[in-house]
C-alpha positions as a Markdown table, in Angstrom:
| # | Residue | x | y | z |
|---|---|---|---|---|
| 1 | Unk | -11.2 | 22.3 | -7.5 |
| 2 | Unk | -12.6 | 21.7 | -4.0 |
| 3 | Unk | -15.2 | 24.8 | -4.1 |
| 4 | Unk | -15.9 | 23.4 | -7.4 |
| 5 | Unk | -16.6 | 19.4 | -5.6 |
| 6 | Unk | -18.8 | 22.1 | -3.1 |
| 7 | Unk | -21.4 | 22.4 | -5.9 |
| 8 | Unk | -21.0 | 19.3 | -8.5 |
| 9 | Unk | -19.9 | 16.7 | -6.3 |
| 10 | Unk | -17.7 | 15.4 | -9.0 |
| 11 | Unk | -15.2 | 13.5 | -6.7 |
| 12 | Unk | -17.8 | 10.9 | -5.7 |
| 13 | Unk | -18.1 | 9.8 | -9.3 |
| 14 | Unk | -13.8 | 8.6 | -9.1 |
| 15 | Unk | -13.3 | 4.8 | -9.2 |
| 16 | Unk | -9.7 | 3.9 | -7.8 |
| 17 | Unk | -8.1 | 0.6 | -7.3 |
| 18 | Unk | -5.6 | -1.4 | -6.1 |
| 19 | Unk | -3.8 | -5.3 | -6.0 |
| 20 | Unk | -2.2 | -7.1 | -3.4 |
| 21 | Unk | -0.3 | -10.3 | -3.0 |
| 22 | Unk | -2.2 | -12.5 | -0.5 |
| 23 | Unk | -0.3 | -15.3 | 1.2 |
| 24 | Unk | -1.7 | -18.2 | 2.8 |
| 25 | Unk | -0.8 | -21.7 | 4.0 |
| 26 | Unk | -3.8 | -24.0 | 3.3 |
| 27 | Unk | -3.0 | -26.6 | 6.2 |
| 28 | Unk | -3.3 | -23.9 | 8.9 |
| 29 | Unk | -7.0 | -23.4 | 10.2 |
| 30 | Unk | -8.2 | -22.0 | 13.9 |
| 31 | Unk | -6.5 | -19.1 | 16.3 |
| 32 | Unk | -3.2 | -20.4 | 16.5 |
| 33 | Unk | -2.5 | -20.5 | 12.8 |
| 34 | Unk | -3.0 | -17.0 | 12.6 |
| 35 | Unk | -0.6 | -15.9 | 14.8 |
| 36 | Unk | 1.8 | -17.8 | 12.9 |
| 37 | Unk | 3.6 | -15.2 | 10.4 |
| 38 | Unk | 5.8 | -16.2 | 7.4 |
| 39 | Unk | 9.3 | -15.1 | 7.1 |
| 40 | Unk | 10.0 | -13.8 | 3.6 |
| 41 | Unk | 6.6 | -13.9 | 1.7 |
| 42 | Unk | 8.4 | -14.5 | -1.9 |
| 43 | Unk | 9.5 | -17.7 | -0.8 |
| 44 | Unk | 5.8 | -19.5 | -0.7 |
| 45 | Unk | 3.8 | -20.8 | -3.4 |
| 46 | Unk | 0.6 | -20.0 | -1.9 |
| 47 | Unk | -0.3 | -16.4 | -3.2 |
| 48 | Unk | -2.9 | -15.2 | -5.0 |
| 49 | Unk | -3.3 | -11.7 | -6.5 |
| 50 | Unk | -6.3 | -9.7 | -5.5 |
| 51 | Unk | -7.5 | -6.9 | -7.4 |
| 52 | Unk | -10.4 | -4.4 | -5.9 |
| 53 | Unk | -11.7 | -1.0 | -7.3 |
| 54 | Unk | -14.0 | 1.7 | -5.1 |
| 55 | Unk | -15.1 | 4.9 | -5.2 |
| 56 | Unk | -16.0 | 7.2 | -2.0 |
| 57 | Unk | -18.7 | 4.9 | -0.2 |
| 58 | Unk | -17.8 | 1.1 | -1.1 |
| 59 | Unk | -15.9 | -1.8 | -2.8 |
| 60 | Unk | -17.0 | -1.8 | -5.9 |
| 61 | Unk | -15.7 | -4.8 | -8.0 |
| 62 | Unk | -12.8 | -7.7 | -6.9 |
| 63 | Unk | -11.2 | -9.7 | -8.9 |
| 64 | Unk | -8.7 | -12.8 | -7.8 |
| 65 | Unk | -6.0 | -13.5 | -10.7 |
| 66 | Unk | -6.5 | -17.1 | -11.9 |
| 67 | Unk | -4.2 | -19.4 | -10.5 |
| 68 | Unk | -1.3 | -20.1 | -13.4 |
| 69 | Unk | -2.1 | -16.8 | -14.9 |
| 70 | Unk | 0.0 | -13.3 | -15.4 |
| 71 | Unk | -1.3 | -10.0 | -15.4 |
| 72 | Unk | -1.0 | -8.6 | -19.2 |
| 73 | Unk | -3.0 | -5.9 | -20.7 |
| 74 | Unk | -5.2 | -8.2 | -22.1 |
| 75 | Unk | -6.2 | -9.3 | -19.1 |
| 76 | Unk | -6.1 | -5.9 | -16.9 |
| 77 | Unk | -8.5 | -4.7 | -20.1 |
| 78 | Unk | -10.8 | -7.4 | -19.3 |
| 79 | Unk | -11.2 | -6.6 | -16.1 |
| 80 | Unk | -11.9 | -3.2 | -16.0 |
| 81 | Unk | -14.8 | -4.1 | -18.8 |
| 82 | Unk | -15.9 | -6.5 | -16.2 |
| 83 | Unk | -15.4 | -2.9 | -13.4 |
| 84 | Unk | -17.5 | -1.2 | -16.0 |
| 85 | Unk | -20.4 | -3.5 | -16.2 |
| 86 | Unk | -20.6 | -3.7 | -12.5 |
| 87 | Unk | -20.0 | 0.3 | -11.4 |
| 88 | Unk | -23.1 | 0.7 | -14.1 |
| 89 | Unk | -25.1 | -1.5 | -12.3 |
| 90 | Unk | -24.2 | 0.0 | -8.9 |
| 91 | Unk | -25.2 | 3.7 | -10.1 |
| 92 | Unk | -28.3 | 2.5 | -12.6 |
| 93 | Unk | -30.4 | 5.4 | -10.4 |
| 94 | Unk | -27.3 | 8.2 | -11.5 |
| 95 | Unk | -28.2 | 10.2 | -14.2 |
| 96 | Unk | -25.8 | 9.2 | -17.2 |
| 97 | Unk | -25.0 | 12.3 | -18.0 |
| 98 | Unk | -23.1 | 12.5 | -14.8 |
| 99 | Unk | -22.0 | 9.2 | -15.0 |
| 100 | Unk | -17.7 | 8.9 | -16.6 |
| 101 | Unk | -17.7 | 6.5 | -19.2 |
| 102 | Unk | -14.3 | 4.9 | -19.2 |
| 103 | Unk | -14.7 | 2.9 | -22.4 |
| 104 | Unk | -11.4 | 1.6 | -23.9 |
């Protein structure tokens, strides 16, 4: 596969992703409230889910969760629409042919 990658770069063409919990205090603001840590993050209120999909040179697409709202396959599929949309206008100057459609 990698002598293969050697000739058609085909491993630049993968889109991965990732989410992560963010928590934050919204009083806290300047140096000192950073070094502040909290002690067991599933006890706050203040999260918010962030999802964000690249490939080998940069962020593609991000996504925050809506406050209020769980992550269900509906949602997940709406998002990666919203990924598809946005890696196509990213790589408009890739020739399509080369170009993985992930269509659902």
């Amino acid at each position: 596969m990698l002598q293969r990658n050697e000739t058609v770069p085909f491993m630049k063409r993968f889109i991965t992703g990732d989410e992560k919990w963010i928590n934050y205090n919204k009083n806290d603001h300047g140096e000192k409230a950073s070094k502040r840590t909290i002690g067991k993050a599933g006890l706050t209120h203040n999260k918010l889910m962030v999802f964000v999909w690249w490939d080998w040179k940069a962020i593609i697409h991000y996504e925050l969760l809506p406050s209020g709202k769980t992550i269900n396959s509906g949602l997940y599929c709406q998002q990666v629409m919203r990924l598809q949309e946005r890696s196509k206008e990213k790589k408009a100057g890739i020739d399509e042919q080369k170009w993985c459609d992930f269509s659902l």
